[in-house]
Each structure stands twice: as C-alpha cells, then as structure tokens.
MIDOSE-1310 file (N, C-alpha, C; in nm, 2 decimals, decimal comma, always signed):
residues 215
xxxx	+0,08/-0,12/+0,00/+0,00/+0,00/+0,00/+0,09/+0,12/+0,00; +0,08/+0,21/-0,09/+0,13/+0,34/-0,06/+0,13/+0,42/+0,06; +0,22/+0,56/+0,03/+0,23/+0,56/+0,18/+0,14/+0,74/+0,14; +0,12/+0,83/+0,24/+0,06/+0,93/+0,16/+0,17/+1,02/+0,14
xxxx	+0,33/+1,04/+0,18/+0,40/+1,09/+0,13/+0,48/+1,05/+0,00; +0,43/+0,92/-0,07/+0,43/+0,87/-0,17/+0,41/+0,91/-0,26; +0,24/+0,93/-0,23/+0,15/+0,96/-0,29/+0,13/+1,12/-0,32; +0,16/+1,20/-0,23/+0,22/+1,35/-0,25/+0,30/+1,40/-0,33
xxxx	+0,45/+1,32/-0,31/+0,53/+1,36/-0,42/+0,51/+1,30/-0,57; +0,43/+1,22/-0,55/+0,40/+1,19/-0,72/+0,31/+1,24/-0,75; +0,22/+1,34/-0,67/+0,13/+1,40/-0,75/+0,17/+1,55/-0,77; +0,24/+1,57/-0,70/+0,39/+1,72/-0,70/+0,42/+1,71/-0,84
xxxx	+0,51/+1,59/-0,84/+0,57/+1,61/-1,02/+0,48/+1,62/-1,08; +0,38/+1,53/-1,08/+0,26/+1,46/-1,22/+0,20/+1,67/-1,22; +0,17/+1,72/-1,13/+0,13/+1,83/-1,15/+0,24/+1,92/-1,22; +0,31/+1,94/-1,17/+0,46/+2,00/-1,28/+0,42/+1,99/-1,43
xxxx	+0,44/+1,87/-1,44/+0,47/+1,83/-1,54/+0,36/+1,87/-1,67; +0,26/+1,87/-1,62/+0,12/+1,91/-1,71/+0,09/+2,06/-1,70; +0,22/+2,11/-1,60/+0,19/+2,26/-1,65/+0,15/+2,37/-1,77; +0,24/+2,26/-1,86/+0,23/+2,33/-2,01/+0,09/+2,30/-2,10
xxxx	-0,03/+2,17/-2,05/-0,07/+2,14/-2,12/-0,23/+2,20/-2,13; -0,31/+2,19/-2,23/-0,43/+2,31/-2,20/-0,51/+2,26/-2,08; -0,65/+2,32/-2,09/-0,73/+2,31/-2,00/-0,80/+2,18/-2,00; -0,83/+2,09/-2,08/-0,85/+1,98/-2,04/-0,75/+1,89/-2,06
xxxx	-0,65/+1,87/-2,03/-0,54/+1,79/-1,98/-0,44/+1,81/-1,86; -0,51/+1,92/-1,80/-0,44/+1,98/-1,70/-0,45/+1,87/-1,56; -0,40/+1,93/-1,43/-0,42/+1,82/-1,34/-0,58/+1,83/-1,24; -0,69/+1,91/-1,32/-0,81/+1,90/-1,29/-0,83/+1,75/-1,34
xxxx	-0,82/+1,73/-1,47/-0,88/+1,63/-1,58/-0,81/+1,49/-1,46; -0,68/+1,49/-1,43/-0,63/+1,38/-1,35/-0,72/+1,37/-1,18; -0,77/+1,51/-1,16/-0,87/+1,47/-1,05/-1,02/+1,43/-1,07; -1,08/+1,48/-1,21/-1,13/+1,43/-1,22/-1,17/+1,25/-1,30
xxxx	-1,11/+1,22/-1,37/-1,05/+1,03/-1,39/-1,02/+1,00/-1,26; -0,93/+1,03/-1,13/-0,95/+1,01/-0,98/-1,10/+0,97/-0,96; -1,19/+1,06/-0,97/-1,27/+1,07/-0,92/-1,37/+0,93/-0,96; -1,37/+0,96/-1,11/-1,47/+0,85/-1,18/-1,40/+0,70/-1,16
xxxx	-1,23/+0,71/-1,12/-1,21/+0,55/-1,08/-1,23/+0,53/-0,98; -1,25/+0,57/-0,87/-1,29/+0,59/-0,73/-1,43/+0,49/-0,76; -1,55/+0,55/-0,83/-1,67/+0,50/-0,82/-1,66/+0,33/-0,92; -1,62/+0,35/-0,99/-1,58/+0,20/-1,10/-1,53/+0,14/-0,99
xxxx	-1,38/+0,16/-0,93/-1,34/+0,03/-0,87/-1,44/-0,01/-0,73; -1,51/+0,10/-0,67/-1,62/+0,04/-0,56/-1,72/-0,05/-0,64; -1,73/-0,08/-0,76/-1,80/-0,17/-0,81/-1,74/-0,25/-0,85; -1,65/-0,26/-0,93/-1,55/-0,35/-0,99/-1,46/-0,41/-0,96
xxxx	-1,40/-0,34/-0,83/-1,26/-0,45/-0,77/-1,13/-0,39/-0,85; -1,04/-0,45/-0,83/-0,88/-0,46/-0,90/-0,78/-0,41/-0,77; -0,67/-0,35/-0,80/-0,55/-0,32/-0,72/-0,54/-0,19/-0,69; -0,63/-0,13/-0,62/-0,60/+0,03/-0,57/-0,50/+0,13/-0,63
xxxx	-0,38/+0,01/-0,56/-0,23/+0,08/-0,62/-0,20/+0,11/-0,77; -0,24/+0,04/-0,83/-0,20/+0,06/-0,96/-0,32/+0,12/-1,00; -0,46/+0,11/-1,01/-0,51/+0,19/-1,09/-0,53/+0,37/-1,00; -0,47/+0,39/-0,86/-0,41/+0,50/-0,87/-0,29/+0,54/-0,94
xxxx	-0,17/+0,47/-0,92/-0,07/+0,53/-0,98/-0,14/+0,58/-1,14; -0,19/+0,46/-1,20/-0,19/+0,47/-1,36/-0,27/+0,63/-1,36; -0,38/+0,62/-1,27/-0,49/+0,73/-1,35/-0,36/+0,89/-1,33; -0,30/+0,89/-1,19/-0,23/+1,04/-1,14/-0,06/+1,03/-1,28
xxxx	-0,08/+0,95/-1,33/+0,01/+0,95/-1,43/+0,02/+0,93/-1,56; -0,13/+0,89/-1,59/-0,16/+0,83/-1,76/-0,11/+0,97/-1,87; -0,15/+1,08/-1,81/-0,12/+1,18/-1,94/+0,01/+1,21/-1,95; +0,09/+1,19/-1,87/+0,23/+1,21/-1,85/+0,28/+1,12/-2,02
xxxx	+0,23/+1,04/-2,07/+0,26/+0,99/-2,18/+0,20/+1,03/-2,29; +0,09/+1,12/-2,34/+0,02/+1,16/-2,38/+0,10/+1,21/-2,50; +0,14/+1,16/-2,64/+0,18/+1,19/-2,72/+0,12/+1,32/-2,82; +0,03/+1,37/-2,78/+0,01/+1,56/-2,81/+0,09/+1,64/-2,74
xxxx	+0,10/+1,58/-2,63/+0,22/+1,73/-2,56/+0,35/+1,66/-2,56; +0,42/+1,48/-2,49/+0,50/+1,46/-2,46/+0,56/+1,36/-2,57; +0,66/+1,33/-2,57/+0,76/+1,23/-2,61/+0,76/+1,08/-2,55; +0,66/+0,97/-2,60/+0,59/+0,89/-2,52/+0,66/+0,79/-2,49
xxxx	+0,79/+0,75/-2,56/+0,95/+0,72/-2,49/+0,98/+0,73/-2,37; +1,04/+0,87/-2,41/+1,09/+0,96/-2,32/+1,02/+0,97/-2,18; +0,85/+0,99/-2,20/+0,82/+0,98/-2,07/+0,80/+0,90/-1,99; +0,77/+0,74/-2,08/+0,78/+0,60/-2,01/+0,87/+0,61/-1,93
xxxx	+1,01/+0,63/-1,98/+1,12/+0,61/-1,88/+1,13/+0,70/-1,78; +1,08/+0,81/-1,75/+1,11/+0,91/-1,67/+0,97/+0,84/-1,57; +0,84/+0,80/-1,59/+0,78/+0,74/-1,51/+0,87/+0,70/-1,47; +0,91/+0,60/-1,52/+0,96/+0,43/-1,45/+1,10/+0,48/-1,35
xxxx	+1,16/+0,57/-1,37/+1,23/+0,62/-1,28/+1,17/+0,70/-1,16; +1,04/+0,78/-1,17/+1,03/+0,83/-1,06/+0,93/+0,73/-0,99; +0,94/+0,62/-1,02/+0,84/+0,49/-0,93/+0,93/+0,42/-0,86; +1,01/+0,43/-0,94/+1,18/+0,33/-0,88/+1,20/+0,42/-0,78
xxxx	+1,23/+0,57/-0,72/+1,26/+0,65/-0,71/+1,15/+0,66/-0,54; +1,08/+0,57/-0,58/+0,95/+0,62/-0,46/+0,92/+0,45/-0,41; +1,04/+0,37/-0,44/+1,02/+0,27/-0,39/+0,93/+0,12/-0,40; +0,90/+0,16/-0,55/+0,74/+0,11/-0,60/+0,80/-0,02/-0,67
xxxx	+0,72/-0,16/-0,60/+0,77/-0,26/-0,63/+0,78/-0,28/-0,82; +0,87/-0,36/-0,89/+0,85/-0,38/-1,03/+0,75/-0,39/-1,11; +0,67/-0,53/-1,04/+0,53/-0,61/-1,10/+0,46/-0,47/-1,07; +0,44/-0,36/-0,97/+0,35/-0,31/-1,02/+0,39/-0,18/-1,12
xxxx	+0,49/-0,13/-1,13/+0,55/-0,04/-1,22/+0,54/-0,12/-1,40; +0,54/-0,23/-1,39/+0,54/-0,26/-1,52/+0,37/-0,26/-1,55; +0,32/-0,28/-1,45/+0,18/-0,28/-1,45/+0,12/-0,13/-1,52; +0,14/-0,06/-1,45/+0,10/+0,08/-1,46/+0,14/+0,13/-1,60
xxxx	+0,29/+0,08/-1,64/+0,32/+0,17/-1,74/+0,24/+0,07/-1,86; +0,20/-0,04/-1,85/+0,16/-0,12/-2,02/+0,03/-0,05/-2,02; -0,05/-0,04/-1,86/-0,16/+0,05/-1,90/-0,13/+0,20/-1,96; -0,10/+0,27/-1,91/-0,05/+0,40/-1,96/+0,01/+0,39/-2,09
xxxx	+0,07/+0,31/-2,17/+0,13/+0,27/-2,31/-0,01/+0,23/-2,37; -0,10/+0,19/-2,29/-0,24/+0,11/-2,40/-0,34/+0,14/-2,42; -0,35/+0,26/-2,33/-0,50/+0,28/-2,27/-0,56/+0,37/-2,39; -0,43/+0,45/-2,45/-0,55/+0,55/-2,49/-0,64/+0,52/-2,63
xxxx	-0,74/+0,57/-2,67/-0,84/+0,57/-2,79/-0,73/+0,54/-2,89; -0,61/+0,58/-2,93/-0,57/+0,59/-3,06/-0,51/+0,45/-3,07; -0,55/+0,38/-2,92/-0,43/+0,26/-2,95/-0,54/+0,12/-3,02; -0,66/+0,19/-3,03/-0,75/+0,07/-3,04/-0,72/-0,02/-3,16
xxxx	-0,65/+0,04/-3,28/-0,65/-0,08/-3,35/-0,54/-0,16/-3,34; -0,45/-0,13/-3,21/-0,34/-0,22/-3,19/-0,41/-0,33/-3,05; -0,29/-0,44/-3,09/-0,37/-0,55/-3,02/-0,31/-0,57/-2,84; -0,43/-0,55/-2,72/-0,38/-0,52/-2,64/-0,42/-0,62/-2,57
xxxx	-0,31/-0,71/-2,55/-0,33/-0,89/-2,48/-0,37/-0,86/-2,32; -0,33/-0,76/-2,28/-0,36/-0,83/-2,08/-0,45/-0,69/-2,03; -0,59/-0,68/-2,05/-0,67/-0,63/-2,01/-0,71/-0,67/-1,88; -0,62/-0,62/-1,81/-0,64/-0,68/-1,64/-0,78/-0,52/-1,61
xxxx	-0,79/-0,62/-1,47/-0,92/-0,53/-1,40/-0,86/-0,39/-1,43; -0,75/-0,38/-1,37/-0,74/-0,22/-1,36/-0,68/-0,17/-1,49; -0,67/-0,19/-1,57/-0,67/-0,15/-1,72/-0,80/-0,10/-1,74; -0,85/-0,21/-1,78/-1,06/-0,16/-1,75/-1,12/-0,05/-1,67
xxxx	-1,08/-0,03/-1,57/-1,11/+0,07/-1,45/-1,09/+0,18/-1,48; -0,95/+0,20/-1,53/-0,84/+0,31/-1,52/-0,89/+0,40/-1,69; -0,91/+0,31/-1,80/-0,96/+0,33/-1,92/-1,08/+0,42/-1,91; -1,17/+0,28/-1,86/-1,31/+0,38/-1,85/-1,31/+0,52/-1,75
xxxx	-1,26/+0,52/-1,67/-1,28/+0,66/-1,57/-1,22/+0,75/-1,69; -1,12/+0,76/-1,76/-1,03/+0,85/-1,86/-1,14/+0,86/-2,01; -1,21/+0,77/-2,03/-1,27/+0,80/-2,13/-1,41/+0,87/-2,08; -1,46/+0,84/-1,98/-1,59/+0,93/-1,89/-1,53/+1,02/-1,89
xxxx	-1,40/+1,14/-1,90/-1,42/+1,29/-1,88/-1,41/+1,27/-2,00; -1,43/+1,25/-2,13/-1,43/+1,26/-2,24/-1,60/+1,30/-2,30; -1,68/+1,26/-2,19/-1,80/+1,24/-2,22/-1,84/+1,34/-2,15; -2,02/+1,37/-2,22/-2,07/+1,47/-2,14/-2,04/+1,62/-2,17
xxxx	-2,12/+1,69/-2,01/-2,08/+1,85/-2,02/-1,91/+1,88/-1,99; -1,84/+1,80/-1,94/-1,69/+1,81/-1,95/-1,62/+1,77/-2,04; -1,69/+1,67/-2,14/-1,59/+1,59/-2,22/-1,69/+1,73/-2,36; -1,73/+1,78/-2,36/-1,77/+1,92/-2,45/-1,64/+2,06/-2,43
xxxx	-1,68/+2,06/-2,31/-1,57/+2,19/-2,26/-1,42/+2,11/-2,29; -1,39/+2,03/-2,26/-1,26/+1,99/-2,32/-1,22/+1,95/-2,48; -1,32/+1,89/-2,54/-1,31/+1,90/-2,66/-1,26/+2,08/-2,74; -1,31/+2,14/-2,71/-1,33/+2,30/-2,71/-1,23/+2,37/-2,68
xxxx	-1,21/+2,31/-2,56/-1,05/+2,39/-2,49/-0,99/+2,31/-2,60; -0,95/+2,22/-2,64/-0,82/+2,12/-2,70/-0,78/+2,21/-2,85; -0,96/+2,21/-2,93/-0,95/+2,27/-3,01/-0,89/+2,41/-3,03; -0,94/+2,48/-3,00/-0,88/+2,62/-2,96/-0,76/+2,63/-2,92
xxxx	-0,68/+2,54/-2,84/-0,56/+2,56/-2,83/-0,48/+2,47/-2,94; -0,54/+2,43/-3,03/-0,48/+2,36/-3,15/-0,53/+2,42/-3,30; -0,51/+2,58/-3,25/-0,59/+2,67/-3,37/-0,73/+2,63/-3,49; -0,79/+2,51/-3,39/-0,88/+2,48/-3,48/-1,05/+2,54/-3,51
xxxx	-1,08/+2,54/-3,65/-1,24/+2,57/-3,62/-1,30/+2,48/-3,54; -1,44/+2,54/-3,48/-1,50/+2,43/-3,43/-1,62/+2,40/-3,52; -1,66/+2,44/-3,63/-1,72/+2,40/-3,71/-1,72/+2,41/-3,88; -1,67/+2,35/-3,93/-1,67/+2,34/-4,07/-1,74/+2,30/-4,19
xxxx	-1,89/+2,31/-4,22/-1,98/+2,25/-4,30/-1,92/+2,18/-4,39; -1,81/+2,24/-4,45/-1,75/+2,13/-4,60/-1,65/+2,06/-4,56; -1,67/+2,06/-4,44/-1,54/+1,92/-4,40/-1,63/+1,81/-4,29; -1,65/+1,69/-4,36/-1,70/+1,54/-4,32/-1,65/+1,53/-4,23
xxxx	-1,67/+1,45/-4,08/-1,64/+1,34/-4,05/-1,59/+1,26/-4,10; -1,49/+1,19/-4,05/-1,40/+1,05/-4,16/-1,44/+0,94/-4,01; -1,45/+0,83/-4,12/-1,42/+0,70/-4,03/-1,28/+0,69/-4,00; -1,21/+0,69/-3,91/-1,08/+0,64/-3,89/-1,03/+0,49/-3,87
xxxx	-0,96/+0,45/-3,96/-0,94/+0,31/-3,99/-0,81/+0,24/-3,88; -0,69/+0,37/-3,88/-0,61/+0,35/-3,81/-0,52/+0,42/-3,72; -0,44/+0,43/-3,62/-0,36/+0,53/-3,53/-0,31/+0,63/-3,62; -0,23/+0,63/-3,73/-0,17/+0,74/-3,78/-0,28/+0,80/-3,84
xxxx	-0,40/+0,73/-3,92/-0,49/+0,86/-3,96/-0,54/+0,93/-3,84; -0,65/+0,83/-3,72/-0,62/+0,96/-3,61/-0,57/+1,03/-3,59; -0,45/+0,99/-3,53/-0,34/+1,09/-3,50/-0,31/+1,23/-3,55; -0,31/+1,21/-3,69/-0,27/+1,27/-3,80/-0,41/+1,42/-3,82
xxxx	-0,52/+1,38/-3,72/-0,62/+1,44/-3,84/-0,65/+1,60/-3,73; -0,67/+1,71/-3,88/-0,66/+1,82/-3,75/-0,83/+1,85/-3,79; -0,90/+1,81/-3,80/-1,03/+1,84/-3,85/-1,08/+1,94/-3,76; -1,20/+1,99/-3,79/-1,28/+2,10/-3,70/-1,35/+2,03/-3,57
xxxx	-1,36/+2,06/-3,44/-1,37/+2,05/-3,31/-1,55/+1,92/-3,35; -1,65/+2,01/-3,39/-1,71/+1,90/-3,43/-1,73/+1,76/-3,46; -1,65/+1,76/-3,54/-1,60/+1,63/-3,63/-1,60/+1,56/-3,54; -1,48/+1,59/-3,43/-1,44/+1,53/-3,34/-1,54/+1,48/-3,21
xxxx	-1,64/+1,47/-3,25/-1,78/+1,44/-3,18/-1,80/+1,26/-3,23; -1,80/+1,30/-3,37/-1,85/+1,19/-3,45/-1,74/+1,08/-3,47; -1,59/+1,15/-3,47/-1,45/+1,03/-3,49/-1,43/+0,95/-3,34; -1,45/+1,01/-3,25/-1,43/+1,00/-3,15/-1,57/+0,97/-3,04
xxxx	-1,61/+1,12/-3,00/-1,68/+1,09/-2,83/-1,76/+1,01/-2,85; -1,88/+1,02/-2,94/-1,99/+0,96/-2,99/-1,95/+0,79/-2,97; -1,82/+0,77/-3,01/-1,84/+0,62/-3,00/-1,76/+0,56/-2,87; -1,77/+0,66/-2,77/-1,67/+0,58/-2,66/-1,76/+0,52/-2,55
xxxx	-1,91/+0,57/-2,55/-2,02/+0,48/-2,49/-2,00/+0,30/-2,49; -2,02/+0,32/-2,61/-1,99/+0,15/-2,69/-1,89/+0,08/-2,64; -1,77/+0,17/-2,62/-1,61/+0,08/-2,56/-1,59/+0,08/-2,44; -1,68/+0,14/-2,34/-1,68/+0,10/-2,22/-1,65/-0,05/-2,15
xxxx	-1,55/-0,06/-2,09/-1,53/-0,21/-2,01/-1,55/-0,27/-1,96; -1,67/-0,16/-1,82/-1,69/-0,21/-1,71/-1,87/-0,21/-1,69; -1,98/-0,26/-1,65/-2,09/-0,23/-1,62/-2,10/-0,11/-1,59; -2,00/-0,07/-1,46/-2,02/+0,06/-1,40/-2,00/+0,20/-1,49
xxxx	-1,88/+0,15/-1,61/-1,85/+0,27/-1,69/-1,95/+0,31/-1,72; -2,01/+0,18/-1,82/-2,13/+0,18/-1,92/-2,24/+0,23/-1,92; -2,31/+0,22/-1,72/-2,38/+0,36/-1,69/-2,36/+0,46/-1,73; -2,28/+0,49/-1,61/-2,18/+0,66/-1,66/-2,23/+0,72/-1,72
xxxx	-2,11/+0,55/-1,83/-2,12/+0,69/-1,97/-2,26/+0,68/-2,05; -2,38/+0,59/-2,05/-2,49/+0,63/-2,08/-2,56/+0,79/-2,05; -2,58/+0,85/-1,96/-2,64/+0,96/-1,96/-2,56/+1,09/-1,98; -2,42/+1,06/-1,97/-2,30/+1,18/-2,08/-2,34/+1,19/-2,25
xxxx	-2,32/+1,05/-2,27/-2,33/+1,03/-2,46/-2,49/+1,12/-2,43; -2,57/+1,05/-2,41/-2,73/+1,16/-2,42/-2,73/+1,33/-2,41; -2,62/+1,35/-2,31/-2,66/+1,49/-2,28/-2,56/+1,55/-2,45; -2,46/+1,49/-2,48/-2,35/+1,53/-2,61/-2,49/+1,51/-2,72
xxxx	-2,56/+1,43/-2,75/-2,64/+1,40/-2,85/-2,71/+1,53/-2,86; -2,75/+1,54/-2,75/-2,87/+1,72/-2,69/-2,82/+1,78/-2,76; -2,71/+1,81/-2,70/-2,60/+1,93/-2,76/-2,56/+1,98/-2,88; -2,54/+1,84/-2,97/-2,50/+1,87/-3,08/-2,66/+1,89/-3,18
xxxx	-2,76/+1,80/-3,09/-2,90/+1,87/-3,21/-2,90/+2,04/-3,16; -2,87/+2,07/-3,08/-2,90/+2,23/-3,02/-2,84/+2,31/-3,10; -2,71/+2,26/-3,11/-2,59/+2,30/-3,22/-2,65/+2,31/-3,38; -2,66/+2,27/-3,39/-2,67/+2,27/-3,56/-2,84/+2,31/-3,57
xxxx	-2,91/+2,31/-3,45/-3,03/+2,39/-3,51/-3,02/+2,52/-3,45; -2,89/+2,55/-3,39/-2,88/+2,72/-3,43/-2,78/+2,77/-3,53; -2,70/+2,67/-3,59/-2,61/+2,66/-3,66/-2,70/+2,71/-3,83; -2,82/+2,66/-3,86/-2,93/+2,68/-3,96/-2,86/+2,64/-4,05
xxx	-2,92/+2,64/-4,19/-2,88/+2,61/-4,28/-2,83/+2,70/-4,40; -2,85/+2,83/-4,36/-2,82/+2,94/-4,48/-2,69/+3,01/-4,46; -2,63/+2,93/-4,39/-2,47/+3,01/-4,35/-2,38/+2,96/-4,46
C-alpha cells in the first residue's frame, strides 16, 4: 500500500509536469479520472495501487504534448525512485502505453481489471458537459475551427490517420466521443457513460439547429 508521502510527491511532479498542457489535460482532468475511478473500482474491484498510480500518471505519456518514450522512462524512474515494487511499475506503465483511444486498433493482450477501470474513468471525462468543454478547450488551443460544413467526418481506420487528423472540433464528436459509450469495459463505466453520450447527443442537435442552414 502506498504511503501518503508517496502519494504526495507523485502527484507534486505529475502536476509540474502538465503545467504546459491546456485546459482539459491539466491536473483537474487527473482529479477528475480520480474521481470516476474511485466509483468504477467500488464496483468492480482490481489493485487500488496501480489503478491510482496509472490514472495520477496516464497523461504524463500523452503523445500531443510529450515524447511517449521519453516519458515511459522518466515514469519508471520516478516509481523506482519512490520505492514502488517492479510487478507493479510494469503494471501501470503497459496501461498508460495502452490505454488511450488511438491505440485501439493495436492489439492489447492483458486487459487486467485495472486497465478496465483506469480506461473507462479517462474516457468518462471525455464524455458529457466536460468531455464538451474539453473538446473545445483542445480545439482552440490547436488553432482549430469548431465547425466546418465542407469538412466530413472520416471514419478512422487506423492510429496514424487519427493521429494525424486536424479536422474541426465538431467532427471530433462523430470520430471519437460519440463512440466511446460503446467501448466502455466495465458495467459501471457503461452507466456513466450512458447519460453523458445523451446529454452530447442534446448538444449537438442544439448545435446545428442554431447553426441553420443558410450560412
């Protein structure tokens, strides 16, 4: 079990570190994934330890802002660093290497409980009236429109077209949020995220019926 001066200095750095990054990847977004794994694992079970470490550390690899190399190893040294057995440091970091949306069409063999846990609480702020305002914030700070009539939605087939795509903030409804309901792991997520996806659905008919059609 961790200790809470452990648990302090690693959320010291983990906050450092996301200084630079916008408003929804900041270390709110890490309290709130905290928060939504809190309620998943009172239903679901797994290893406390690791799916806190993973969630106070998952963006730390986050290849929009960081170097996802680079920051594996600087985890894995400040875990070593804080005394944190192997088995679970290798634990934490394959989730943090697996977890995110873009890795889906890669093949990810050991979906332990707290992979599951740790996933769904990170894809719940994606959802909803937060996972809207962060869409938004991301956009804007990635100079993008948020709406563009002559630019589609694309199916994305693989990581590098994701990756790759700078489309308008909308879009990003239909490539993404809209289908994270569906990939939920756990019972508990799958609530959740049922009445977020509903309230984004609202939103976006509200959207486009003030958006009209003569623009």
């Amino acid at each position: 079990m961790l200790k809470n001066k452990q648990i302090a200095e690693i959320e010291e750095w983990t906050q450092h570190q996301l200084n630079e990054c916008d408003a929804g990847h900041d270390w709110w977004h890490i309290k709130r994934v905290l928060n939504n794994a809190r309620n998943i694992h009172a239903e679901e079970g797994g290893d406390w330890t690791v799916i806190l470490l993973a969630v106070l550390l998952h963006d730390l690899a986050d290849g929009k802002f960081f170097d996802e190399v680079e920051a594996l190893m600087l985890i894995e040294k400040k875990l070593l660093e804080q005394h944190i057995e192997q088995e679970i440091i290798d634990h934490v970091l394959y989730i943090i290497q697996n977890m995110s949306f873009s890795n889906q069409w890669d093949a990810c063999q050991k979906r332990s409980v707290e992979f599951k846990v740790v996933q769904d609480a990170d894809q719940l702020d994606a959802l909803g009236a937060i996972g809207i305002a962060r869409a938004f914030s991301y956009g804007g700070f990635k100079g993008r429109d948020f709406y563009d009539p002559s630019i589609s939605p694309v199916k994305h087939t693989n990581k590098t077209s994701y990756r790759s795509s700078s489309s308008p903030t909308i879009n990003h409804f239909y490539e993404k949020l809209l289908l994270l309901k569906d990939k939920m792991n756990t019972e508990t997520g799958k609530t959740m995220a049922s009445e977020r996806h509903q309230f984004m659905e609202t939103y976006l008919q509200q959207f486009f019926k003030e958006w009209g059609n003569e623009l």
